[in-house]
C-alpha positions as CSV (number, residue, x, y, z in Angstrom):
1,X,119.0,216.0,151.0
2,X,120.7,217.2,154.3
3,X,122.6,219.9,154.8
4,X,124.4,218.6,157.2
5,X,127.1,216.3,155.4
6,X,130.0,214.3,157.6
7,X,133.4,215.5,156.2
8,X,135.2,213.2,153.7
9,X,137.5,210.3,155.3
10,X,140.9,211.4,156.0
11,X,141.8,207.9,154.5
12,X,139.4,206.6,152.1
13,X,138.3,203.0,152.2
14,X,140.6,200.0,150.8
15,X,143.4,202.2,151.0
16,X,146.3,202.0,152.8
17,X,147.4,205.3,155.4
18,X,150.1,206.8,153.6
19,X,152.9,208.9,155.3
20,X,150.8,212.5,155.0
21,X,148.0,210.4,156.8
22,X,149.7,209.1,159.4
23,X,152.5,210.9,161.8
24,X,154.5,208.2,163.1
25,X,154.6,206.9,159.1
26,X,155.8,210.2,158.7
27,X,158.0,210.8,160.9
28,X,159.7,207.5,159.6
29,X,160.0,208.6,155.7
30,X,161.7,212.0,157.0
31,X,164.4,209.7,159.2
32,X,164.8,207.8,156.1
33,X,165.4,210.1,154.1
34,X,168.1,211.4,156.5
35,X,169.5,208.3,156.9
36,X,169.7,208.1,153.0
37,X,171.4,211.4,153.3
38,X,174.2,210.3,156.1
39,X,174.9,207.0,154.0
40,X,175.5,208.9,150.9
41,X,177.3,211.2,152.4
42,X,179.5,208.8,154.3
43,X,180.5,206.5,151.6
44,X,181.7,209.7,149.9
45,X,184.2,210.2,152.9
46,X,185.4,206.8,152.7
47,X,185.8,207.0,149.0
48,X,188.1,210.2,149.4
49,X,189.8,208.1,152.1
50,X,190.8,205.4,149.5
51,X,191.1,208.3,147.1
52,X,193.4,209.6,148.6
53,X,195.7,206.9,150.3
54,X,195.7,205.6,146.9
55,X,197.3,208.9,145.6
56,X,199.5,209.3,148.9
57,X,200.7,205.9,148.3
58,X,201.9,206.2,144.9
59,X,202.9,210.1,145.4
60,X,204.6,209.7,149.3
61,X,202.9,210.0,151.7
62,X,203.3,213.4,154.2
63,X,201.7,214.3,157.4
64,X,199.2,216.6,155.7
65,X,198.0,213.4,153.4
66,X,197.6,210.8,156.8
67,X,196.0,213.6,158.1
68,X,193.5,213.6,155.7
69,X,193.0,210.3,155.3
70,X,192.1,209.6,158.8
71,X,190.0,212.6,159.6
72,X,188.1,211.9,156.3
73,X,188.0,208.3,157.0
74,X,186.7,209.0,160.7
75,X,183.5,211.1,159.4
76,X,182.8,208.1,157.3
77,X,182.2,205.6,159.4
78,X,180.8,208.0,162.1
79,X,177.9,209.1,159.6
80,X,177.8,205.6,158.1
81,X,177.5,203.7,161.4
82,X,174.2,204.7,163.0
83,X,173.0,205.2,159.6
84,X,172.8,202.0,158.6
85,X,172.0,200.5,162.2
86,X,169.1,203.4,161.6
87,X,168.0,202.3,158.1
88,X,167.2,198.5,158.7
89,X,165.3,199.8,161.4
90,X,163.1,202.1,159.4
91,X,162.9,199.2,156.8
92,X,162.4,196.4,159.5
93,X,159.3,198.5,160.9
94,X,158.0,199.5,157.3
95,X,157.8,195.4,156.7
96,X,156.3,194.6,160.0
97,X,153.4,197.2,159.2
98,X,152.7,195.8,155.6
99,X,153.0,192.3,157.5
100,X,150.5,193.7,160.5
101,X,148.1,195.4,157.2
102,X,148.8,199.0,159.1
């Protein structure tokens, strides 16, 4: 017996690197989950865009409501935008690594 033993393999063999393994897998799952985050967050500013058209339309509208509508439907597509540009990316390289066997 030797006292002198290797340390264990950061990734064991047959399995795949997951994201704690490898940084730039990493790196990707946290921008996904960001991009997750914008999307979300995005569609919820273009649903209180409709929401509220919807109610300005059958209510009158006033400069406050068109104010709101716009500014609200502005942040939605400028979260939602490069989010989803973003997102098929992250997916688009996830799927080329499974293709690759990385």
């Amino acid at each position: 017996m030797s006292s002198s033993a290797s340390p264990p393999d950061p990734v064991p063999d047959g399995a795949a690197a997951t994201p704690h393994h490898d940084p730039v897998r990493a790196r990707r799952a946290q921008v996904a989950r960001w991009t997750l985050l914008a999307n979300r967050v995005g569609y919820l500013f273009v649903a209180l865009a409709i929401a509220v058209f919807v109610i300005a339309f059958v209510v009158g509208f006033s400069a406050t409501m068109a104010t709101v509508v716009t500014v609200s439907f502005i942040i939605g597509c400028v979260l939602l935008a490069p989010s989803i540009i973003i997102g098929y990316a992250v997916k688009a390289a996830e799927r080329d690594d499974v293709e690759r066997g990385l």
